[in-house]
C-alpha positions in Angstrom: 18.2 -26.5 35.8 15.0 -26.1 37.9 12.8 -23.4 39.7 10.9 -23.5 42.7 7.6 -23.4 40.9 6.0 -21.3 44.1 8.5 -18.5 42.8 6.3 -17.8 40.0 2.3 -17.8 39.3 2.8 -19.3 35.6 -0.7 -21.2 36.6 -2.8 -17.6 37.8 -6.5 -17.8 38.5 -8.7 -18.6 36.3 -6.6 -22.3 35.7 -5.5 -22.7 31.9 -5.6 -26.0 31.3 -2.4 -26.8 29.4 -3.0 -29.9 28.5 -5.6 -29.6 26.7 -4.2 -26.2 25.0 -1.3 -28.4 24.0 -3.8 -30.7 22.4 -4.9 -28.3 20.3 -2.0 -27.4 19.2 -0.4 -30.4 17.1 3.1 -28.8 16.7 3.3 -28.9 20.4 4.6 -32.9 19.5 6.9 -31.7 17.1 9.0 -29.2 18.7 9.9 -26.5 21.4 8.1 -23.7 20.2 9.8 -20.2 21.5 9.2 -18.2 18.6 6.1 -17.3 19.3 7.1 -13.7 18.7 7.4 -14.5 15.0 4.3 -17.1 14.4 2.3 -18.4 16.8 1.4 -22.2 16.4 -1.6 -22.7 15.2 -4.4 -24.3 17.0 -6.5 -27.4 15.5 -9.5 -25.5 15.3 -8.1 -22.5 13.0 -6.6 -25.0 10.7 -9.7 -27.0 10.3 -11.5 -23.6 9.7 -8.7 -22.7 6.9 -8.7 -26.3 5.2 -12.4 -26.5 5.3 -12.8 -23.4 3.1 -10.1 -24.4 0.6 -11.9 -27.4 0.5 -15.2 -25.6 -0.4 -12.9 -23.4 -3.1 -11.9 -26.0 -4.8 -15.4 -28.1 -4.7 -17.8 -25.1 -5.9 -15.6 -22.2 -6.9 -13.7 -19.0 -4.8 -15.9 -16.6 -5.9 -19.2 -19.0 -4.9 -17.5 -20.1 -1.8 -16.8 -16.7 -0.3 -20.4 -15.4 -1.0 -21.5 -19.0 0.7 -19.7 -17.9 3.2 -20.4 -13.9 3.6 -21.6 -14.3 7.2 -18.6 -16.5 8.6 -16.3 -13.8 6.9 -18.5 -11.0 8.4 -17.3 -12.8 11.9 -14.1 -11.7 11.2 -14.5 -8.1 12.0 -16.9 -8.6 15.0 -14.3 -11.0 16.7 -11.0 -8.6 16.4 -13.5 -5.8 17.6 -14.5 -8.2 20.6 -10.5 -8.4 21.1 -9.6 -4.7 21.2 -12.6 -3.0 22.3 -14.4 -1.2 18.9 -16.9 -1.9 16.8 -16.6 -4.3 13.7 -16.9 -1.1 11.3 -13.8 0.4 12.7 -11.8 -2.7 11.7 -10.1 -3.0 8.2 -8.5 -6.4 7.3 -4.6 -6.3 5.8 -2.0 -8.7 4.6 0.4 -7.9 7.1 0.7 -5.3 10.2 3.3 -3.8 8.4 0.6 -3.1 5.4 -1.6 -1.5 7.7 0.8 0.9 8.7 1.6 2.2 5.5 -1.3 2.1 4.5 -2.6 4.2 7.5 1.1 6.5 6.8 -0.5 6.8 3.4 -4.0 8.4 4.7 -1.9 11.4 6.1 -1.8 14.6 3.8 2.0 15.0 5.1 3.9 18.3 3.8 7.6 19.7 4.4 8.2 20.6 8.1 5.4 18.0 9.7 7.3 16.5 12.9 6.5 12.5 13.3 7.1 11.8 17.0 8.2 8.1 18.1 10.3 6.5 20.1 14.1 4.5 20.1 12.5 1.5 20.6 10.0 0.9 17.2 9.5 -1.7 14.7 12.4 -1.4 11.6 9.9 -1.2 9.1 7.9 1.8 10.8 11.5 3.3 11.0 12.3 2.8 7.3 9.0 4.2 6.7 9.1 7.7 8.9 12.7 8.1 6.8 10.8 7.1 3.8 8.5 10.2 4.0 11.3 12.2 5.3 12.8 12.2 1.8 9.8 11.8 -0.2 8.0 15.2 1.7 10.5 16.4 4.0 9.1 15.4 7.2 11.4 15.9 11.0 11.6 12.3 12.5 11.8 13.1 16.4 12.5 10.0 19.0 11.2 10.9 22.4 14.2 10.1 24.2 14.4 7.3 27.0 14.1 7.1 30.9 16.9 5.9 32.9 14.6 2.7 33.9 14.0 2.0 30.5 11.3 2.6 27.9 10.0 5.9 26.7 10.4 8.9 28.8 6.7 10.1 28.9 7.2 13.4 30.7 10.0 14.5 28.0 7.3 12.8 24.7 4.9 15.2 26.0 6.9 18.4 26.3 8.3 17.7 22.7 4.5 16.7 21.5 3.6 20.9 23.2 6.9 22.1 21.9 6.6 20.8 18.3 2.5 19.8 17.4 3.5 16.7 15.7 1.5 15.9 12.4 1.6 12.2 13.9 2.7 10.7 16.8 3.5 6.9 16.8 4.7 4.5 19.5 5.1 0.5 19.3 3.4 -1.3 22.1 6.0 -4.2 22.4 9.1 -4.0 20.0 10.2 -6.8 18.1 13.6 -6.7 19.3 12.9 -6.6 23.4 10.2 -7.8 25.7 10.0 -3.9 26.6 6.4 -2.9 27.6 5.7 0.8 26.4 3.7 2.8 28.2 1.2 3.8 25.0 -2.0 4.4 27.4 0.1 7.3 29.2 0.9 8.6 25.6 -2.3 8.3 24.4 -3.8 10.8 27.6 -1.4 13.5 26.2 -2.2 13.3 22.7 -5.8 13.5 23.3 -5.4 16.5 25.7 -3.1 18.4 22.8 -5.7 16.9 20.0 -3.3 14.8 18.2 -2.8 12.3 15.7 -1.6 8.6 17.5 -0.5 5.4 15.9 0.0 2.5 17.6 2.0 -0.9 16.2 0.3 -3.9 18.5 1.6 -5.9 16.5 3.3 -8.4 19.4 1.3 -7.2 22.2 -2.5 -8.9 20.3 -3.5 -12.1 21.4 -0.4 -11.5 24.3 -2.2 -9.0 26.4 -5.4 -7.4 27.0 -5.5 -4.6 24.2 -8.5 -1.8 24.9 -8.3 1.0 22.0 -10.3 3.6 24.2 -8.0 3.4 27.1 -5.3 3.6 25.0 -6.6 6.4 23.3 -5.3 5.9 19.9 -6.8 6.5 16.4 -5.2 4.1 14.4 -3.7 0.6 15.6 -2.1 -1.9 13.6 -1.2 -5.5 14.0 -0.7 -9.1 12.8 -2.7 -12.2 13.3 0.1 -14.5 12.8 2.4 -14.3 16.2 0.7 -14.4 19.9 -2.6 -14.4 18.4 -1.7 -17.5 16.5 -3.5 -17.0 13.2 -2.3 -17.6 9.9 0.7 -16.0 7.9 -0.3 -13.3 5.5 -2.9 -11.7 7.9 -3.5 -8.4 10.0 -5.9 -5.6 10.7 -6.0 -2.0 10.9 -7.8 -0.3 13.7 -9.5 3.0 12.8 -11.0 5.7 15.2 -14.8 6.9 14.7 -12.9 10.2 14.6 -10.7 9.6 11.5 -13.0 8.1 9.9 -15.1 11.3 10.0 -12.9 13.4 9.6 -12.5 11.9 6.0 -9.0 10.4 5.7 -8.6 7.6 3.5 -5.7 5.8 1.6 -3.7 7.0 -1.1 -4.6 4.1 -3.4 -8.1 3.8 -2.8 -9.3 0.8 -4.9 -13.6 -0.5 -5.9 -13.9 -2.2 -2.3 -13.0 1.1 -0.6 -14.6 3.1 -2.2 -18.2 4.3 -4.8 -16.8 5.2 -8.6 -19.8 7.4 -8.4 -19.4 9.4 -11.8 -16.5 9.9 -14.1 -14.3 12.3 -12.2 -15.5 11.2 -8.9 -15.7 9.0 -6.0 -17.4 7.9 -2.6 -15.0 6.2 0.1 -16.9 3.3 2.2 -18.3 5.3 5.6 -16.2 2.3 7.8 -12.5 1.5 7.8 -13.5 -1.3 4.9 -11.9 2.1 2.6 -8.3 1.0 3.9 -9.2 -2.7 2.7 -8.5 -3.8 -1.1 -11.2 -5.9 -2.9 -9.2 -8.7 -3.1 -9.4 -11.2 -0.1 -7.6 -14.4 0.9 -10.7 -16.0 2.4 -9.1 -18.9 3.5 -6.6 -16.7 5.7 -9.8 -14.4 7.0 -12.1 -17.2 8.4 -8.4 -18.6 9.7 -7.9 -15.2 12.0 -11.7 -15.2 13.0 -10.6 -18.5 14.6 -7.9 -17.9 16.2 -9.7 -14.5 17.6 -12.2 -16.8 18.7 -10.0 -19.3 20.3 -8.0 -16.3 22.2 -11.0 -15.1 23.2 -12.2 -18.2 24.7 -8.8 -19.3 26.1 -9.1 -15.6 28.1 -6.9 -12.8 27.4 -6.6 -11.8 31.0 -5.6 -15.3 32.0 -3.1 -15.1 28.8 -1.4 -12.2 29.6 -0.3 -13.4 33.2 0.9 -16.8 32.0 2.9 -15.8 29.5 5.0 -13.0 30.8 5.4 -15.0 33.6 6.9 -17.9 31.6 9.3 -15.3 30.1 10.2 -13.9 33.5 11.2 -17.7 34.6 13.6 -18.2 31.5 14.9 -15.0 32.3 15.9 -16.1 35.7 17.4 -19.1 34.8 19.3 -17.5 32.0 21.0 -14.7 34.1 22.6 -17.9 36.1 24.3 -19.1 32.9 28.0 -17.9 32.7 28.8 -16.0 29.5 24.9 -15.0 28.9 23.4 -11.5 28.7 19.9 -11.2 29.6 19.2 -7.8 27.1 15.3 -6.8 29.1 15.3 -3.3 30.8 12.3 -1.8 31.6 9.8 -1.2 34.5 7.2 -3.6 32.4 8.2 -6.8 30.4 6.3 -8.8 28.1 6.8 -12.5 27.3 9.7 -11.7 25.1 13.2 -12.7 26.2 16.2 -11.8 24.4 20.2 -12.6 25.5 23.4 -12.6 23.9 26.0 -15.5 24.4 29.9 -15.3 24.5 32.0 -17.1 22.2 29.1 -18.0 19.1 28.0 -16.0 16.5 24.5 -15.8 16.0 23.8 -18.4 12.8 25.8 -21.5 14.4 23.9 -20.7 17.8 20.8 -20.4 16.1 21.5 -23.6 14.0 22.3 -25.6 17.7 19.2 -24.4 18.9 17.5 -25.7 16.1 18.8 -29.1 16.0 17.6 -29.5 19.6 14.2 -28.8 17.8 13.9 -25.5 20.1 12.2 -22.7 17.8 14.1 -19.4 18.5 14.8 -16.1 16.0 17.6 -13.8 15.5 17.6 -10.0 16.0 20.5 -7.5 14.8 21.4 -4.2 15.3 19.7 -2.9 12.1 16.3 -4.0 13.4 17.2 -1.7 16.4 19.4 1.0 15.8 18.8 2.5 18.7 18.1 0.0 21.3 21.0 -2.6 20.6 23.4 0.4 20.0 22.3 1.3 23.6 23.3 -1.9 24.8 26.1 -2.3 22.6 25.2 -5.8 21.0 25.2 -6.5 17.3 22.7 -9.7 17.5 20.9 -11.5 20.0 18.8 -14.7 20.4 15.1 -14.1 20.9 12.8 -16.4 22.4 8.8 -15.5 23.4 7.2 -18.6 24.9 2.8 -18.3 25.0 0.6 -19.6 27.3 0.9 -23.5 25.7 4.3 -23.7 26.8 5.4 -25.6 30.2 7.5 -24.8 33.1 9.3 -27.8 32.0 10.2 -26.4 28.2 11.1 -23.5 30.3 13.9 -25.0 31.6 14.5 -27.6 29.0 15.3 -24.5 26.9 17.5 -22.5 29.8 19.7 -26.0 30.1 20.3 -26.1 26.5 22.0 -22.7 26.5 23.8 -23.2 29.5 24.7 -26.8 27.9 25.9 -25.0 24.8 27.5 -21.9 27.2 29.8 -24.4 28.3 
């Protein structure tokens, strides 16, 4: 199953040079990697950075080794600033994306009858935790609803955001479940015109495409290090506005790295976002995401974000030719996420055939997305996200092996 390579600009200006990408990246010899989406492979240089400071942990001591290497760690924060646009002290590190969010979720003073405005297409777990609060305080959970092209309707989000004054408003950038592109710039324009409070989950959209918190407009943005950015597992950041940070919010468990115990029945919080970090720090795993910021960073973003989609919108042209496949994208902008159902399998033996042609993939069902797969009326899909190391030729290695197993 082949292309006419001229039908798509998978190799834009400025050149990547695959090759050498592919190089760097020593699982590239191992196996079809399309699950980008979930972890990125890691390149050669962010391992050597992680192993090399185990090494030192083990040789002089973690405590010894992290203040040996204070300034390397301090690299952290200036390189995921470099990626999105902010200074260093407006970045907090985190365990996971999802971490960040609640942990931003917990900075809100929420009380009974505060509206959260999102959208049908969100991460589960932000889901779970907007229902979460609406028990706990008695929060409204409003979904802005969709436009007929797909993705958020922005008009109808911003006549609920004048109708209602939302205590938070919260949109994903790129949901989990679909290559879907929201439009979070255009919903950041009206919350700063109304004054209010926006989250946004990055979470697949770093280290896939440009990300520039100012345009955006946003006051808190969460994410992981571990998928398109290709840094280790167990890793993220939390983005937090000059403006939030002023106006004083801070987590609900504050711990001694986020905050002064400045007297017995009272406290200081840190003047950066360092008061939504915890004092305890895989170090190993923060010099790891430095890395792989740097590496992005170096590779180009810009040059990223057009090879990748464009991969994506290849498979998904070779895949709507397959008999019995669904392609499941709708939406004026698409990512590098491709997601399909497939007649006659159920998702764990098609997974499991994927797998044993050593192409990575990952299931989605509808409880990750009540909305969106209720929409489309599927119960599971496959998901694959291919990144800018991937060929034309796994391309279509991968779009044969469905059609093989369509059959």
């Amino acid at each position: 199953m082949k292309l006419d390579n001229s039908a798509f600009n998978t190799s834009p200006e400025p050149l990547l040079d695959v090759e050498s990408l592919r190089a760097d990246t020593p699982g590239c010899a191992q196996v079809v990697h399309f699950n980008n989406a979930g972890c990125g492979l890691l390149a050669a240089p962010v391992l050597a950075t992680m192993l090399d400071h185990l090494r030192l942990e083990a040789q002089i001591g973690g405590y010894e080794a992290a203040a040996a290497r204070a300034g390397q760690v301090r690299e952290f924060y200036a390189e995921l600033a470099g990626l999105i646009n902010c200074g260093p002290e407006n970045i907090a590190f985190s365990g996971s994306a999802t971490h960040a969010f609640a942990t931003a979720l917990s900075a809100i003073p929420f009380e009974a009858g505060d509206v959260i405005l999102t959208t049908r297409n969100d991460f589960i777990s932000n889901q779970i935790a907007f229902l979460s609060l609406r028990k706990r305080f008695g929060v409204r959970v409003m979904h802005a609803p969709d436009a007929p092209e797909g993705g958020v309707d922005v008009a109808a989000m911003a006549a609920l955001m004048r109708a209602h004054r939302p205590r938070l408003v919260s949109a994903t950038h790129i949901p989990t479940n679909s290559g879907l592109v929201q439009p979070v710039a255009e919903i950041g324009r009206h919350c700063r015109e109304l004054d209010l409070l926006y989250l946004v989950d990055a979470c697949q959209s770093i280290g896939q495409r440009p990300i520039d918190v100012a345009e955006i407009g946003c006051d808190l943005l969460t994410a992981t290090c571990r998928k398109f950015l290709r840094g280790p597992r167990g890793s993220g950041f939390l983005y937090v506005s000059d403006r939030v940070l002023k106006a004083g919010y801070e987590p609900l468990f504050i711990d001694m790295h986020g905050a002064r115990w400045t007297g017995p029945d009272r406290y200081q919080p840190a003047e950066s976002a360092s008061r939504f970090e915890e004092w305890e720090f895989p170090y190993a795993t923060v010099l790891g995401c430095a890395a792989a910021a740097r590496y992005a960073r170096g590779v180009g973003v810009e040059a990223i974000a057009r090879r990748s989609p464009a991969l994506a919108a290849r498979l998904r042209v070779l895949l709507d030719a397959v008999s019995g496949v669904r392609v499941l994208e709708h939406g004026p902008e698409l990512g590098a996420i491709v997601t399909f159902t497939i007649e006659g399998w159920r998702p764990e033996p098609f997974k499991a055939a994927m797998d044993a042609r050593k192409i990575n993939s990952a299931l989605s069902f509808r409880e990750f997305a009540q909305f969106d797969f209720g929409d489309k009326d599927v119960d599971w899909c496959l998901r694959l996200s291919p990144h800018y190391y991937n060929t034309d030729e796994e391309v279509d290695q991968v779009a044969a092996a469905v059609a093989e197993l369509a059959v």
